[in-house]
Each structure stands twice: as structure tokens, then as C-alpha cells.
C-alpha positions in Angstrom: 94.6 110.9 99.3 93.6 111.3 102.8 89.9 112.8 101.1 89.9 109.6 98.9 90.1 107.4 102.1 87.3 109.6 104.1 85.3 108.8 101.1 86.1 105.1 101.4 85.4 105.4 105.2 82.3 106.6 104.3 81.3 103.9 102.3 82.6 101.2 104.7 81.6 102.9 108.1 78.1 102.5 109.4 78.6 105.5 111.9 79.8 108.0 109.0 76.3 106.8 106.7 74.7 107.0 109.8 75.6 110.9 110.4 76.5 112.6 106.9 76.9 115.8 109.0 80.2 114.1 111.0 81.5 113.2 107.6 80.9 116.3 106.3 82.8 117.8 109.0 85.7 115.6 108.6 85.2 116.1 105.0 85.6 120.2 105.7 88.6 119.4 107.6 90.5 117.5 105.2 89.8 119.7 102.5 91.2 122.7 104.5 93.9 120.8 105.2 94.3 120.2 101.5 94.5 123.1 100.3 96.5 125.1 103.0 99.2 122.2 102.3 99.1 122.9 98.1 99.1 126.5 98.9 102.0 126.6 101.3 104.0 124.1 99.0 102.9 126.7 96.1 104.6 129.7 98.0 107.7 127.3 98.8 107.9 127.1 94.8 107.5 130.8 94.3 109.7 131.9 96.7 112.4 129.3 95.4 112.3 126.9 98.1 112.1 124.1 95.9 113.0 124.1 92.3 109.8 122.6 91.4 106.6 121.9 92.4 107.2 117.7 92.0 110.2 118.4 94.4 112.3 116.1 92.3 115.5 117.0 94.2 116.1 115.0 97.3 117.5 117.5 99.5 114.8 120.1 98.8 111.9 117.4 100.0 112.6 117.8 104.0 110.9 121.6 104.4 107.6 120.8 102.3 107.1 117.8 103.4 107.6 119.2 107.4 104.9 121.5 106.5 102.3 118.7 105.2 103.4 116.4 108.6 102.4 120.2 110.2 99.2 120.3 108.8 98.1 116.8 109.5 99.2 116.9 112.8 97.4 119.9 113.7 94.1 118.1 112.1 94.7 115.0 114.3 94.6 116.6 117.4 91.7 118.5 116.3 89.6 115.8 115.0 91.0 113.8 118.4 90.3 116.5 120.7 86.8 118.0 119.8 84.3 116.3 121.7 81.5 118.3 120.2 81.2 115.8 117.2 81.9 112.1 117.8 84.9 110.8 115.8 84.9 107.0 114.9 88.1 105.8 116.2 89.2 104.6 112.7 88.8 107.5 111.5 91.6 108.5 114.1 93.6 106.1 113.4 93.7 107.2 109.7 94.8 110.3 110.7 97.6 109.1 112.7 98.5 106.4 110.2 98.9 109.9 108.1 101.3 111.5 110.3 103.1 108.4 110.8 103.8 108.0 107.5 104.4 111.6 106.7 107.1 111.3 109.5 108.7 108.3 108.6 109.1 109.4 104.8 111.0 112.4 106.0 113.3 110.8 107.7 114.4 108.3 105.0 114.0 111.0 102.6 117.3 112.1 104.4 119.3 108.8 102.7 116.5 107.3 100.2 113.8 109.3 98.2 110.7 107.6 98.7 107.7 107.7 96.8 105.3 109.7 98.6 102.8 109.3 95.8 102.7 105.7 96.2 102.9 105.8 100.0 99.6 107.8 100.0 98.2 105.3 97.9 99.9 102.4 99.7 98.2 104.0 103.2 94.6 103.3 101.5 95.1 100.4 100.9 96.5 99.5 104.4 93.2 101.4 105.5 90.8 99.7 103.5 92.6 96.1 104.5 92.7 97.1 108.2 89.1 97.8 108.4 88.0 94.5 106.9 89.6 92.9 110.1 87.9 95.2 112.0 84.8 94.7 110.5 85.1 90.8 110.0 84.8 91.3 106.4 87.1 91.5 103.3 85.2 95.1 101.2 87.2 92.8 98.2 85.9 95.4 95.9 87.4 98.7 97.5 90.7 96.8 98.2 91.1 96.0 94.6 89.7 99.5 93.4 92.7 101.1 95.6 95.3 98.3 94.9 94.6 98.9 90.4 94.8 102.6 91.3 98.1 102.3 93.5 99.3 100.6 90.3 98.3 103.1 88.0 99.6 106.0 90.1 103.1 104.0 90.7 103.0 103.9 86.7 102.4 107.2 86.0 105.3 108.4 88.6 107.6 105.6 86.3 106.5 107.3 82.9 107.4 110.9 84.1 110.6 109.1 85.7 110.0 110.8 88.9 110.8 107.5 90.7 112.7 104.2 90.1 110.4 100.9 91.1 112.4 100.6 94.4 111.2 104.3 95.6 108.0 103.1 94.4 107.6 99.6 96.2 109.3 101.0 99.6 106.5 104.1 99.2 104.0 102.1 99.1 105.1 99.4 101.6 105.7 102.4 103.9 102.3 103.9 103.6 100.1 100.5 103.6 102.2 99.4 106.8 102.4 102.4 109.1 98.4 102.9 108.1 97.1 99.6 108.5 99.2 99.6 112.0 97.9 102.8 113.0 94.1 102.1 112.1 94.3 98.3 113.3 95.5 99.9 116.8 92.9 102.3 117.0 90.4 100.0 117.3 
């Protein structure tokens, strides 16, 4: 998701169209990131970490999802600290709304399993909203794009059962608030 909302940046961010090579860095990032997260939750599966590669069992979601809050965090204070390329500070802030998120969701994963499906999709949509107060404008059409596909992916996680609507809606809740916080602040 975090790929999907550079995209959206890109489309809502004046800087970002401005200079494709900055988003094409972030871009790199992110899809390093990525795939060193689906790998090492790929090797947790392997080796038998976690019985499956949905990590349906509660208990077994602290170590992956320790190792995605890892990998974001690393890319935050990269993207934060590199002064060679100029970083819009929303862009920032989308990247701490990440690990915010990330963080949080672990730690109520402890009593409550969250959807972290719908709390990626929930932090785009708190992205998208916060940058339309930032920018004085409503990007209406983005905002319902994310909020049909937050729907669709909180239906598809009730049709393989992997969630109840309550793990769902507090996913999502989760997500869209810590993000919209996070980018709203880094204004």
C-alpha cells in the first residue's frame, strides 16, 4: 500500500510532478522496502515461523510484523535524513504515519487481531484526506477511489474469513487515524 499512496502523492503533489526523478527515488525505495519485507516474511514461512503466509494465528503475527515496522523504519530515516534529494514533508509524514501504524497494530495484536489489510488501506485514505486540508482542496475523486477499494479489500478479507467486521473497522480506523495525524502534522 505504501507504493499505492506514493502514486497518489504523485498525482496530488506539485513537487513530486514537478521532479519525476524524486519520485522515482522514493518510488525505488519503497519498492525495496517491499520486497525485502515479502521476502523476509517468505523465509519466516519456510523456516516455520508462521504457519502460513496470511499469518492467520494471532500469536504468530508479533515477529513478521516487527520485521515490516523494521523495514519502514529504516526507510523513514533514510528518506528523512538524505539531504541530497529534497523530500516533501508529506511524503514524510506518510512514512511516519506507516510506522505509526505498524507499531500500534502490534501492540494490539497482543489482545485483538487487527486487520492490517484494512489498516493499510484505511492509512490512504487518511493520507489522501489529510492532504486536501493541506492543500485547501477536497481530491473527491481519489478519496472515493481509496474509500470503494478499502471496501472491496475489507470484503475480500470477510469472504476468505480471515477477519470478522470488527478487526476490519478497527483496522481501518487505526490506519486512516494514525496516518492522517501523522501527515497533517508534518505539514
Amino acid at each position: 500500500m505504501p507504493l499505492y499512496t506514493l502514486v497518489t502523492l504523485f498525482a496530488l503533489n506539485d513537487f513530486l510532478q514537478a521532479h519525476p526523478a524524486s519520485f522515482l527515488y522514493f518510488g525505488f525505495i519503497l519498492l525495496v522496502n517491499t520486497l525485502g519485507a515479502a521476502i523476509s516474511l517468505y523465509l519466516l514461512f519456510r523456516r516455520g515461523f508462521i504457519g502460513d503466509l496470511e499469518i492467520r494465528v494471532r500469536a504468530q503475527r508479533t515477529w513478521p510484523f516487527t520485521l515490516v515496522l523494521a523495514y519502514y523504519s529504516m526507510t523513514l530515516y533514510l528518506v528523512a535524513s538524505d539531504r541530497s534529494v529534497h523530500t516533501p514533508p508529506e511524503f514524510v509524514g506518510m512514512l511516519l504515519g506507516v510506522v505509526v501504524s505498524i507499531a500500534g497494530g502490534i501492540v494490539v495484536t497482543r489482545w485483538f487481531k487487527l486487520s492490517m489489510h484494512a489498516m493499510a488501506a484505511g492509512g490512504v485514505v487518511g493520507a489522501v484526506f489529510a492532504l486536501g486540508q493541506i492543500q485547501f482542496t477536497s481530491h473527491f475523486p481519489f478519496l472515493a477511489f481509496w474509500v470503494v477499494a478499502a471496501g472491496l479489500i475489507g470484503a475480500s478479507r470477510l469472504a476468505l474469513q480471515a477477519h470478522t467486521e470488527r478487526e476490519i473497522y478497527a483496522g481501518f480506523l487505526w490506519g486512516a487515524l494514525a496516518m492522517y495525524g501523522c501527515v497533517l502534522l508534518s505539514a
